[in-house]
Structures are given as structure tokens and as C-alpha cells.
C-alpha positions in Angstrom: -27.2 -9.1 50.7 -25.8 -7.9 47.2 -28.2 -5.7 45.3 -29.0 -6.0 41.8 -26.7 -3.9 40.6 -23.6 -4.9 42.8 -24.3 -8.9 41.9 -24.0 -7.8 38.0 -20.7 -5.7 38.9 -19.3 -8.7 40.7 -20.8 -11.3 37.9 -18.5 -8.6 35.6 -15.7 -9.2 37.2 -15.5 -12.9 37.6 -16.0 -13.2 33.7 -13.3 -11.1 33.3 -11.1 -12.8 35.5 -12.1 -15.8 33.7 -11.2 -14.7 30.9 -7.9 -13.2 31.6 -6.8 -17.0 32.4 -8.2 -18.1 29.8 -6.3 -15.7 27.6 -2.5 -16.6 29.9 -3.6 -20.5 28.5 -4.1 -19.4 25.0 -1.4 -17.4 24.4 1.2 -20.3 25.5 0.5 -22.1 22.0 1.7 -18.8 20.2 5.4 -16.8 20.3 6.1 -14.4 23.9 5.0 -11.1 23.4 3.4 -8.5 25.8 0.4 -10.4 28.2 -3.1 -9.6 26.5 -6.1 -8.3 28.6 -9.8 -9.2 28.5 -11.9 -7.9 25.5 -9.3 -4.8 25.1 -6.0 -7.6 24.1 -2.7 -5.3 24.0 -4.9 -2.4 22.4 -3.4 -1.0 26.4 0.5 -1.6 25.4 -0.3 -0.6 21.3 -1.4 2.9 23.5 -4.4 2.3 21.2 -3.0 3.1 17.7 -1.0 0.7 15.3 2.1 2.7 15.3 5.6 1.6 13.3 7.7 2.4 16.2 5.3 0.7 18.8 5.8 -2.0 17.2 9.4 -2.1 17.2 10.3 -0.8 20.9 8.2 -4.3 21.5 10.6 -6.6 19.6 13.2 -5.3 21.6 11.4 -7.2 25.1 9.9 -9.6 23.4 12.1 -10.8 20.3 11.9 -10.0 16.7 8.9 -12.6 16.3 6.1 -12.1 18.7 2.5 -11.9 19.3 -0.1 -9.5 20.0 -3.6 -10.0 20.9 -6.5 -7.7 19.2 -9.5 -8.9 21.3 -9.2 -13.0 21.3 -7.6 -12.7 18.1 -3.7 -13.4 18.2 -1.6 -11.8 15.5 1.9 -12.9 15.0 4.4 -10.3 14.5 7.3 -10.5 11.9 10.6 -7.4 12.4 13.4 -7.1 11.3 14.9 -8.1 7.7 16.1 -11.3 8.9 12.7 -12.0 10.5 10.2 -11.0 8.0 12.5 -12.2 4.6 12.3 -15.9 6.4 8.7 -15.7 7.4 7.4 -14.7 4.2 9.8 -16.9 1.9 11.1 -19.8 4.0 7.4 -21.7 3.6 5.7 -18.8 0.8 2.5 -21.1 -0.2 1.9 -21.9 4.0 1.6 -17.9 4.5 -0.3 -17.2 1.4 -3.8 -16.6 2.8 -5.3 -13.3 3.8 -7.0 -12.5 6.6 -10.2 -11.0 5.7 -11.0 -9.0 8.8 -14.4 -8.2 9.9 -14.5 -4.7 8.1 -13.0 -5.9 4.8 -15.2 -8.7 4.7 -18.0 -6.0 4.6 -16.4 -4.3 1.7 -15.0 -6.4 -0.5 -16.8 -9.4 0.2 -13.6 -11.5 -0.1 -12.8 -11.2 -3.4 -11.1 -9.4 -6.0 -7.5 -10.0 -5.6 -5.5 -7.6 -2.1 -8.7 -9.5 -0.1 -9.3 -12.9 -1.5 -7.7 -16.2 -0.3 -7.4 -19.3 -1.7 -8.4 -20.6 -5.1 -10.2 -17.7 -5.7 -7.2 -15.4 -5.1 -4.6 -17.5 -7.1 -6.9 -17.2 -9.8 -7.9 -13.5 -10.1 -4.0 -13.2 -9.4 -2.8 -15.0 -11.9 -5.4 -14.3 -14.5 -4.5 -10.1 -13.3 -0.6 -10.8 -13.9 -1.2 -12.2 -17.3 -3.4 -9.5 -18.5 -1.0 -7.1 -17.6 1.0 -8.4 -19.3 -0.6 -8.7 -22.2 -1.5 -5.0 -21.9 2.3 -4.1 -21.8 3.3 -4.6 -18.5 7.2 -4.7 -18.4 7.5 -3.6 -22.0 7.3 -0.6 -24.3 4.1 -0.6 -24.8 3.3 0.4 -21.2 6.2 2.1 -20.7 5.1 5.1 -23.5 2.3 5.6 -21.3 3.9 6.3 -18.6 6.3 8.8 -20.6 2.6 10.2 -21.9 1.3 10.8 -18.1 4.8 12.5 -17.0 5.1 14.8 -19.9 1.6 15.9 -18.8 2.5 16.7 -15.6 5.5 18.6 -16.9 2.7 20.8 -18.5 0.5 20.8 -15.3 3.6 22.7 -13.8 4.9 24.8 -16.8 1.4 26.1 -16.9 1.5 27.3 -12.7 4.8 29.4 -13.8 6.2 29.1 -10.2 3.1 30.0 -8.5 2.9 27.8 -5.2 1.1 24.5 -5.4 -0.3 21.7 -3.2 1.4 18.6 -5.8 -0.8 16.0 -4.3 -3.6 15.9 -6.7 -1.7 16.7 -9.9 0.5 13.5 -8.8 -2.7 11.4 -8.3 -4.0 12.4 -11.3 -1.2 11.8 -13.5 -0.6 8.4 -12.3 -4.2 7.2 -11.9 -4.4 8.1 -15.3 -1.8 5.3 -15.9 -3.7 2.7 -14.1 -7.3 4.0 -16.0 -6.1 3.9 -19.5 -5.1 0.3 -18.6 -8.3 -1.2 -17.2 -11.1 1.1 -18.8 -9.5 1.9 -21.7 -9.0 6.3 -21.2 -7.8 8.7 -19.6 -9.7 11.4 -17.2 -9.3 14.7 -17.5 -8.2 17.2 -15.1 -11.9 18.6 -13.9 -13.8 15.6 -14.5 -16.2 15.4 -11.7 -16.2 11.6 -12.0 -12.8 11.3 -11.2 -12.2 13.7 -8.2 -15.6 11.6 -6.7 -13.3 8.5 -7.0 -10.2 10.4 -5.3 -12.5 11.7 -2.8 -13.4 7.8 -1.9 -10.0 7.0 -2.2 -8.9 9.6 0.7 -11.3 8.9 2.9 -10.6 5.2 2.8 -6.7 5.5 3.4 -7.8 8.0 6.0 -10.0 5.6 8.1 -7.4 2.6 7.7 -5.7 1.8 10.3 -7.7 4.6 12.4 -9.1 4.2 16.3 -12.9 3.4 15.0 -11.2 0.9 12.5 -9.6 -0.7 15.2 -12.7 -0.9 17.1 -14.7 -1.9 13.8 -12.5 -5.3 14.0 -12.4 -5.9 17.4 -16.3 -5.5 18.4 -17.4 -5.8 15.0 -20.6 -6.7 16.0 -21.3 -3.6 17.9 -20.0 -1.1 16.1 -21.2 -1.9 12.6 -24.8 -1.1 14.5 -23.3 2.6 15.7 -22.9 5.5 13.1 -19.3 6.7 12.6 -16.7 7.0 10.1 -16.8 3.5 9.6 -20.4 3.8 7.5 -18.5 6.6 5.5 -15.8 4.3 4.7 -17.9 1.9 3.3 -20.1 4.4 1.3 -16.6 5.2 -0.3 -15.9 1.9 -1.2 -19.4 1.7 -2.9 -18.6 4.8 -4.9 -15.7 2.8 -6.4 -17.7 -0.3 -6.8 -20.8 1.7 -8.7 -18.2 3.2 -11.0 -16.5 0.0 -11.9 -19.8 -1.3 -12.7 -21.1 1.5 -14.7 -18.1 0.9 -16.6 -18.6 -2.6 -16.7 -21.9 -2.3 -18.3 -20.7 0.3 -21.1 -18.0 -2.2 -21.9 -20.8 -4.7 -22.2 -23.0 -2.6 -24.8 -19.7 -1.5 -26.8 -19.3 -5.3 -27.5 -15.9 -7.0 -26.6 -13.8 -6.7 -29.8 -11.5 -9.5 -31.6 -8.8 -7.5 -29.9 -9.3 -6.8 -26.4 -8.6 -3.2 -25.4 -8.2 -2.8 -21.9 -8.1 -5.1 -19.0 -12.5 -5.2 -18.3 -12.7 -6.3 -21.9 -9.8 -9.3 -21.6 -12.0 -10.0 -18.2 -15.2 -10.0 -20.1 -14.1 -12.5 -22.9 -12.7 -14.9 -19.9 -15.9 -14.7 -18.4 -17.7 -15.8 -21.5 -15.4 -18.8 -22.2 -16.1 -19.8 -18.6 -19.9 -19.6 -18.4 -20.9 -22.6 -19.5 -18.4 -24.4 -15.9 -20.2 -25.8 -13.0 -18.9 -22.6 -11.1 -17.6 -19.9 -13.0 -13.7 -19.0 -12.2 -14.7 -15.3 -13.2 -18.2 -13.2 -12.9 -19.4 -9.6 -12.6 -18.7 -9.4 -8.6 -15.1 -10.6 -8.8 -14.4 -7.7 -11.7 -15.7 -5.4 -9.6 -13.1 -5.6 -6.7 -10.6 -6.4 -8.8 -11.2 -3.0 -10.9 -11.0 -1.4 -7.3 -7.8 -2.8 -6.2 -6.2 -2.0 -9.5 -7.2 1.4 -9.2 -6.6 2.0 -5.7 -3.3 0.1 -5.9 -2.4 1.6 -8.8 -3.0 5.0 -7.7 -2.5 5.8 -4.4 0.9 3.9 -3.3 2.9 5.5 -6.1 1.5 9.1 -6.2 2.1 9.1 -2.3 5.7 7.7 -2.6 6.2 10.7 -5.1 4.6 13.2 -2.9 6.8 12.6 0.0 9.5 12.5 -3.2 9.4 16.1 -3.9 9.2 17.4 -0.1 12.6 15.6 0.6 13.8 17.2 -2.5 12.9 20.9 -0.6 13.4 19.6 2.4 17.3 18.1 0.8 18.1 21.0 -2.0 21.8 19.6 -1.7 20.6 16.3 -3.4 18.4 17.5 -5.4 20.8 19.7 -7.0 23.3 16.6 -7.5 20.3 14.7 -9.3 19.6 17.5 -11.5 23.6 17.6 -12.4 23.2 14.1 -13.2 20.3 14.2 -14.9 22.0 17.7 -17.5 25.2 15.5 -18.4 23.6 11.8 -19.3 20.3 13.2 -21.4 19.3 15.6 -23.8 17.0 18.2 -22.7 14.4 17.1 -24.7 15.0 13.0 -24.5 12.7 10.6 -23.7 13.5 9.7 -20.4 13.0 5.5 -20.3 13.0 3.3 -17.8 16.1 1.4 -18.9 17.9 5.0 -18.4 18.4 3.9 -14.9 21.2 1.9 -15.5 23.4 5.5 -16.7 21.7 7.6 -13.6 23.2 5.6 -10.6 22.3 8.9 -8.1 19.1 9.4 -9.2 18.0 5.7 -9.2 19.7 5.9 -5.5 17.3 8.8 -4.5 14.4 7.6 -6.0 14.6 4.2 -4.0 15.9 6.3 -0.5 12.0 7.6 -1.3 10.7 4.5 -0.8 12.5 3.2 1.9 12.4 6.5 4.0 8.9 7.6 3.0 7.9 3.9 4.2 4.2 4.3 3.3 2.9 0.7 3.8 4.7 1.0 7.1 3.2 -3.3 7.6 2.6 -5.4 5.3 -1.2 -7.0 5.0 -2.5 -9.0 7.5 -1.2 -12.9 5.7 -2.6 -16.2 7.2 -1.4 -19.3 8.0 -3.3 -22.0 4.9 -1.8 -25.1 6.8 0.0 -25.7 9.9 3.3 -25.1 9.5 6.9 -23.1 11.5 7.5 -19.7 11.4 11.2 -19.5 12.9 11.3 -22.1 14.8 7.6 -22.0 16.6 5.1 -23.8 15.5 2.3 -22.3 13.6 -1.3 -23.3 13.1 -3.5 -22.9 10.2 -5.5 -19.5 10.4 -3.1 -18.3 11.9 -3.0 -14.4 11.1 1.1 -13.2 10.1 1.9 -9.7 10.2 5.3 -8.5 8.0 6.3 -5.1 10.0 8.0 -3.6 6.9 8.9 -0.4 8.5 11.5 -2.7 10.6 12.9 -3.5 7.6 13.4 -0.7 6.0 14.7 0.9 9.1 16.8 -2.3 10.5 19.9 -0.8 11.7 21.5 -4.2 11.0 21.0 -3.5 7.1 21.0 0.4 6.7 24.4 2.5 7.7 21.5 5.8 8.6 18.3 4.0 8.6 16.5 7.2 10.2 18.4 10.0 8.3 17.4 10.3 4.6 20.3 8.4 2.6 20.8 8.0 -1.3 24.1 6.5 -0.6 22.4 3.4 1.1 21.8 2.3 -2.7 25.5 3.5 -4.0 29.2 1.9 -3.6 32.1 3.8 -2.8 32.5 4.3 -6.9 29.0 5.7 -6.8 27.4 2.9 -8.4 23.9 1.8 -8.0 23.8 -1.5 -5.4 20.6 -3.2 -5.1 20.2 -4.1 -1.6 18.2 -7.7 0.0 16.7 -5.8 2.4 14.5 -3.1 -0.1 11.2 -4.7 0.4 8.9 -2.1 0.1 6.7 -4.5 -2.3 7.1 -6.9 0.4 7.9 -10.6 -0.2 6.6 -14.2 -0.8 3.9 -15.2 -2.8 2.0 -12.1 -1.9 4.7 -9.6 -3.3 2.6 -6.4 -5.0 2.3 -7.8 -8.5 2.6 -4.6 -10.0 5.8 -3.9 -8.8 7.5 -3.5 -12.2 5.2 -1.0 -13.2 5.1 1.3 -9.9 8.9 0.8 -10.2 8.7 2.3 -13.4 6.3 5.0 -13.2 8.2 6.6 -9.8 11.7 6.3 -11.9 10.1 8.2 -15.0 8.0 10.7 -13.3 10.5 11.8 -10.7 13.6 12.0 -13.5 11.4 14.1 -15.1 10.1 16.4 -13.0 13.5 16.8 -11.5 15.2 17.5 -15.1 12.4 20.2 -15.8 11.8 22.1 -12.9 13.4 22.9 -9.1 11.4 22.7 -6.4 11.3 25.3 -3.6 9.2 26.2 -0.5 7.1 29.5 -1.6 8.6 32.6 -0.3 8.3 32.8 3.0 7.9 29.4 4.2 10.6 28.8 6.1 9.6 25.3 7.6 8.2 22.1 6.6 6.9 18.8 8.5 8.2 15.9 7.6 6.3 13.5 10.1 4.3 11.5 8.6 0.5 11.1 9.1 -0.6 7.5 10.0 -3.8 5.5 7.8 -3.5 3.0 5.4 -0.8 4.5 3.8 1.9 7.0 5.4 0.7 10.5 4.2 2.2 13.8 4.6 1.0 16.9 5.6 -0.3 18.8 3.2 2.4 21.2 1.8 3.0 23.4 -1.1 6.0 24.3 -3.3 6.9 26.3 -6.3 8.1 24.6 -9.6 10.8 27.0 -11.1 11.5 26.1 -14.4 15.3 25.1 -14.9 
């Protein structure tokens, strides 16, 4: 007779048997792709991390659309150019939701505008696009503050005279500063505690992104949000941003909104008070909130990283950065304002300065998209809540599309003339209906900031320092090790 304990082991067992059939059923309705396991899904075959090249290697077996299981939850996966431009723009509006996973549901609540679906999301969207707008997005107005922020930095370095340097938070800062000065209205300073709080929360969110315990979070969600971890931390960082954005919230509210709104909280506290008096208000305090956090956190963190990784393939490439800086001596003045439109006369350095963002790769896959209807991804058919997954590192890497998609190339962007060619397959802001909408103004900043910093200063490893890692370090976006350089003044 079975004890106890052996009847529970074998009870185990037939459950999980159970469910392993259950799981070779499911998966039939969905794309081929690796066969999923009870409870763990292909956590096994991901070697349990969400890893660029992972993903990849797995196209080649199962296809360049496929589908991997995270628990009982199937996710389809888009790589390639060809794959993930059709997925995401063949039927746009059918993969415009957004899956809110079990942890991001318990930050931002779904709402805001990276994390909302729906109504709601089309609305904070477009009501977000506008008011950039308004604010100068795309024109001069914006534009000067960008040329404000870079001169800064200029100054930041100038003041270091060559002394080796960590760039990372002097980048953050400058370009946060863009973002601040356009939804509160200033500027911080350098040591204001307030704002290395906020890039404190911001690190430690990126960091946990995309980690094991994350992984786990979504998976047994249930479970783990009971267990202490880094998860808890994570979500004490997100509430840092949130009582911030609120704080300022509430001095924009005692200031008054003014006849001419300012900054983006005040042109989103005059919508909300021509709304009040609807059956359900379009906007209210909540939804300002997490949009004020993905702003910021969008607006910080994607382009300071991308310039990061900027400078160490300058030290890591001295060739190309010295053909940048020649570029750079015979089109401008040494003391011209450096403007966006100056692209058009700097071919090599607008070449480098997208070869950043496609090598650096830093949102190595797109966010999680869902399925609003039922509808056909390439040929299969797809039903709705369905979760997509664009794998833009495939595209940025497809060898179909880049001559040396693994070697650091300027001349992926340059005809045999040396021309700047814009190329279909540069979609580090992804694509579709979900495309980052402030692409214009990251494009800007990294353009500004990098001719800049180039036509002032050359950038060296400090003596000594004969070696550098250029592997990048996997969260929510692609970091990479810390390093340090010296800015010599040209």
C-alpha cells in the first residue's frame, strides 16, 4: 500500500503528465516552436534568461515566426526584418494592445501610455503627441533646448580637464534634463538630491527588467508577489517616481494653470478641467501620474544609454572617431550651433550616430503587443489576446539586410559616394501603431549631443587601461559595463 507521501508524489506526477498533453493540444492552435513543459513552459530551452541570441538560434529550427510558452501563457515570436516589419504593419490597429503582465499591472496599474491598452491608451497617446507638439516637438523651439542641455555637458567635461570619468550620469543628466524642462517646467541641477533619488529608481528598474525573479514574478505571480525579493524593490522604485510626479502635480495645482500653459502637467491639468463635468473623465490625477513616469523614464534612459555605448565605440573605434571629428572641423565653425537639420551636410557622422543605435541594440525586443481582434500574423491565424513579441535585435542584426550586421559599421548608412542612405530595416523605435512617439525628439537629442561632444573633445581610455568590454549587460535596456574615459579637449 502507497504511503502518504508516495500517493502525493504519484498524484504529482499524473497532474503533470496531464498537463503536458494538455499543453501538446494547446499549442497546435498557435505557430511551431520548441514543445513547452508543465508549469516551467520553454523557461528549459530559454536556459532561463530572455536572451537576443536565444531567441534567434530558435528561428533557425522553428521559423522566423514561432511560439514560446512562459507557464500556460503562449507568446508569439516575430525575427527577422521581413517578419517583424509585416507583423507589426500588415494589420497595425489588430496588434495594437499591450499586454499588461502580472508585474506591470502591479506598477502602473494599466495606464499611462508604454502600459495601457485600448481607449484609454489611444487617448493619453494621442492627447501626449499633441502636447508635445505644442511644446515644440519637431521644431525650434525644442530643438534650442536640446542645444542648451549639450552645451552643458560640453562644460561638465571642460571642467574635468581630462581627468578620467565614468560618462553615465553626466549623460543622464543632461538628457533627463530635456525631458524635465518639458513636463515640469525646469531643469535639475547637477547635486540635487531629488533627482539622483529618481535615477537611483530608474537603475534599479532597468536592472530588475527582464531579470530571473522578473521572470518568475510573471510566471507564478501569485506566489512570488507573497516572497521578498528584488521584485518588492522594484516596485518601491516605481513608487518613488510616482510620489515625485505627484508632488509636482500638486505644486502645479497651487501655482494655478496659467492662460498659457507651460509645461506638459499644466496642458494636462487644463484637459482635465474641461473634462470634469463627462460621465467618465478621459483624463484624471492617476493617468498623469504614469504618464509623467513613462515620459521621464522614456525620455531619459533609452537615449542617455544609446549615447553611453556611443562614446565607448568611439574608444573602442579611434579610426572613426577621428574621421567624424574631420568631418565635423570642415562643415562647422568651431563655435556654431550645431542643429539638427546639420545632418543633411555631416553624411559620416549621421552614419555613426545611427550604427550606435543599431549595434548598441538596447531595446534588444520590442514590448510585449496583443492581439485586440482575431486576426493573421503571416499566414497563421491569430486570436484576440494573443500576446506578439517584435525580436528587434533580429532586425537590426538580419544578415539579409546588414553587409556586417555583428561588426560595428558606419558604412551600413553610406553609399559608395559616401552619402547618408536611410535603410527599411533601422527600426530601433520599432514599428506599427506602437512606434516610440518621441522618436523625432530622441533622434534629435543623440544627433546634437554626440556632434557635439565629438567636435569639442576626444575620447580616450585613461592611461593605462588597455582593455575595454564591449558585451553588453542584459535588463530592460542593454547596458554597458561601467567604464571610464578621459575627455581631451581638441
Amino acid at each position: 500500500m502507497l504511503t502518504i507521501t508516495q500517493g502525493f508524489v504519484v498524484l504529482i506526477i499524473f497532474l503533470l503528465i496531464v498537463e503536458f498533453f494538455k499543453l501538446q493540444k494547446a499549442r497546435k492552435q498557435f505557430p511551431p516552436g520548441p514543445a513547452p513543459l508543465p508549469l516551467l513552459g520553454n523557461l528549459v530551452h530559454l536556459k532561463f534568461q530572455f536572451h537576443r541570441d536565444l531567441l534567434m538560434e530558435l528561428a533557425k529550427t522553428h521559423g522566423n515566426i514561432y511560439t514560446l510558452w512562459f507557464g500556460w501563457a503562449p507568446v508569439i515570436i516575430l525575427n527577422g526584418y521581413q517578419a517583424v516589419k509585416d507583423g507589426m504593419t500588415t494589420h497595425p490597429e489588430d496588434v495594437s494592445g499591450r499586454m499588461v503582465s502580472p508585474f506591470f499591472r502591479a506598477m502602473a496599474k494599466g495606464k499611462g501610455i508604454i502600459l495601457a491598452s485600448g481607449r484609454s491608451w489611444k487617448q493619453q497617446r494621442r492627447f501626449g503627441i499633441m502636447t508635445l507638439r505644442c511644446l515644440g516637438m519637431g521644431k525650434k523651439g525644442l530643438e534650442y533646448r536640446v542645444q542648451e542641455e549639450a552645451s552643458h555637458l560640453v562644460d561638465v567635461f571642460v571642467n574635468l580637464k581630462g581627468r578620467p570619468v565614468d560618462p553615465s550620469f553626466p549623460l543622464f543628466h543632461s538628457i533627463s534634463n530635456v525631458i524635465c524642462a518639458l513636463v515640469f517646467g525646469y531643469h535639475f541641477s547637477d547635486e540635487d538630491k531629488t533627482f539622483h533619488e529618481l535615477i537611483s529608481a530608474t537603475e534599479t528598474l532597468f536592472r530588475f527588467a527582464g531579470s530571473f525573479v522578473h521572470q518568475l514574478y510573471e510566471i507564478f505571480p501569485w506566489l512570488v508577489c507573497r516572497l521578498p525579493g528584488p521584485h518588492k524593490k522594484a516596485l518601491s522604485c516605481y513608487d518613488v517616481l510616482s510620489s515625485f510626479a505627484r508632488k509636482e502635480i500638486r505644486r502645479h495645482v497651487e501655482r494655478g494653470i496659467p492662460d498659457e500653459p507651460q509645461d506638459f502637467i499644466d496642458f494636462y491639468l487644463a484637459e482635465m478641467e474641461k473634462s470634469k463635468d463627462g460621465a467618465k473623465p478621459k483624463y484624471d490625477e492617476d493617468n498623469l501620474v504614469y504618464v509623467i513616469n513613462d515620459l521621464f523614464l522614456g525620455g531619459s534612459e533609452t537615449s542617455s544609454t544609446t549615447l553611453y555605448w556611443g562614446l565607448l565605440y568611439m574608444v573602442v573605434h579611434p579610426d572613426i572617431q577621428e574621421k567624424v571629428q574631420k568631418e565635423l572641423d570642415a562643415v562647422l565653425g568651431p563655435s556654431q550651433l550645431i542643429c539638427y537639420e546639420d545632418r543633411r551636410k555631416l553624411p559620416y557622422t549621421n552614419a555613426v550616430v545611427h550604427e550606435i543605435q543599431r549595434f548598441s541594440n538596447i531595446v534588444f525586443v520590442g514590448m510585449p503587443r496583443m492581439c485586440v481582434r482575431d486576426t493573421t500574423l503571416l499566414g497563421f491565424p491569430v486570436k484576440k489576446g494573443t500576446i506578439i513579441m517584435p525580436n528587434i535585435a533580429s532586425v537590426l542584426y538580419d544578415p539579409e539586410q546588414w553587409e556586417t550586421p555583428r561588426q560595428f559599421n558606419p558604412g551600413h548608412f553610406l553609399d559608395k559616394e559616401g552619402n547618408f542612405i536611410p535603410r527599411e530595416a533601422f527600426l530601433p523605435f520599432s514599428a506599427g501603431h506602437r512606434v516610440c512617439l518621441g522618436e523625432h525628439l530622441a533622434r534629435t537629442e543623440l544627433f546634437i549631443f554626440f556632434a557635439n561632444l565629438l567636435r569639442a573633445f576626444t575620447f580616450r581610455l585613461p592611461e593605462g587601461v588597455t582593455k575595454i568590454n564591449t558585451e553588453p549587460i542584459f535588463g530592460g535596456t542593454l547596458q554597458p559595463h561601467p567604464y571610464s574615459v578621459c575627455a581631451i579637449p581638441r
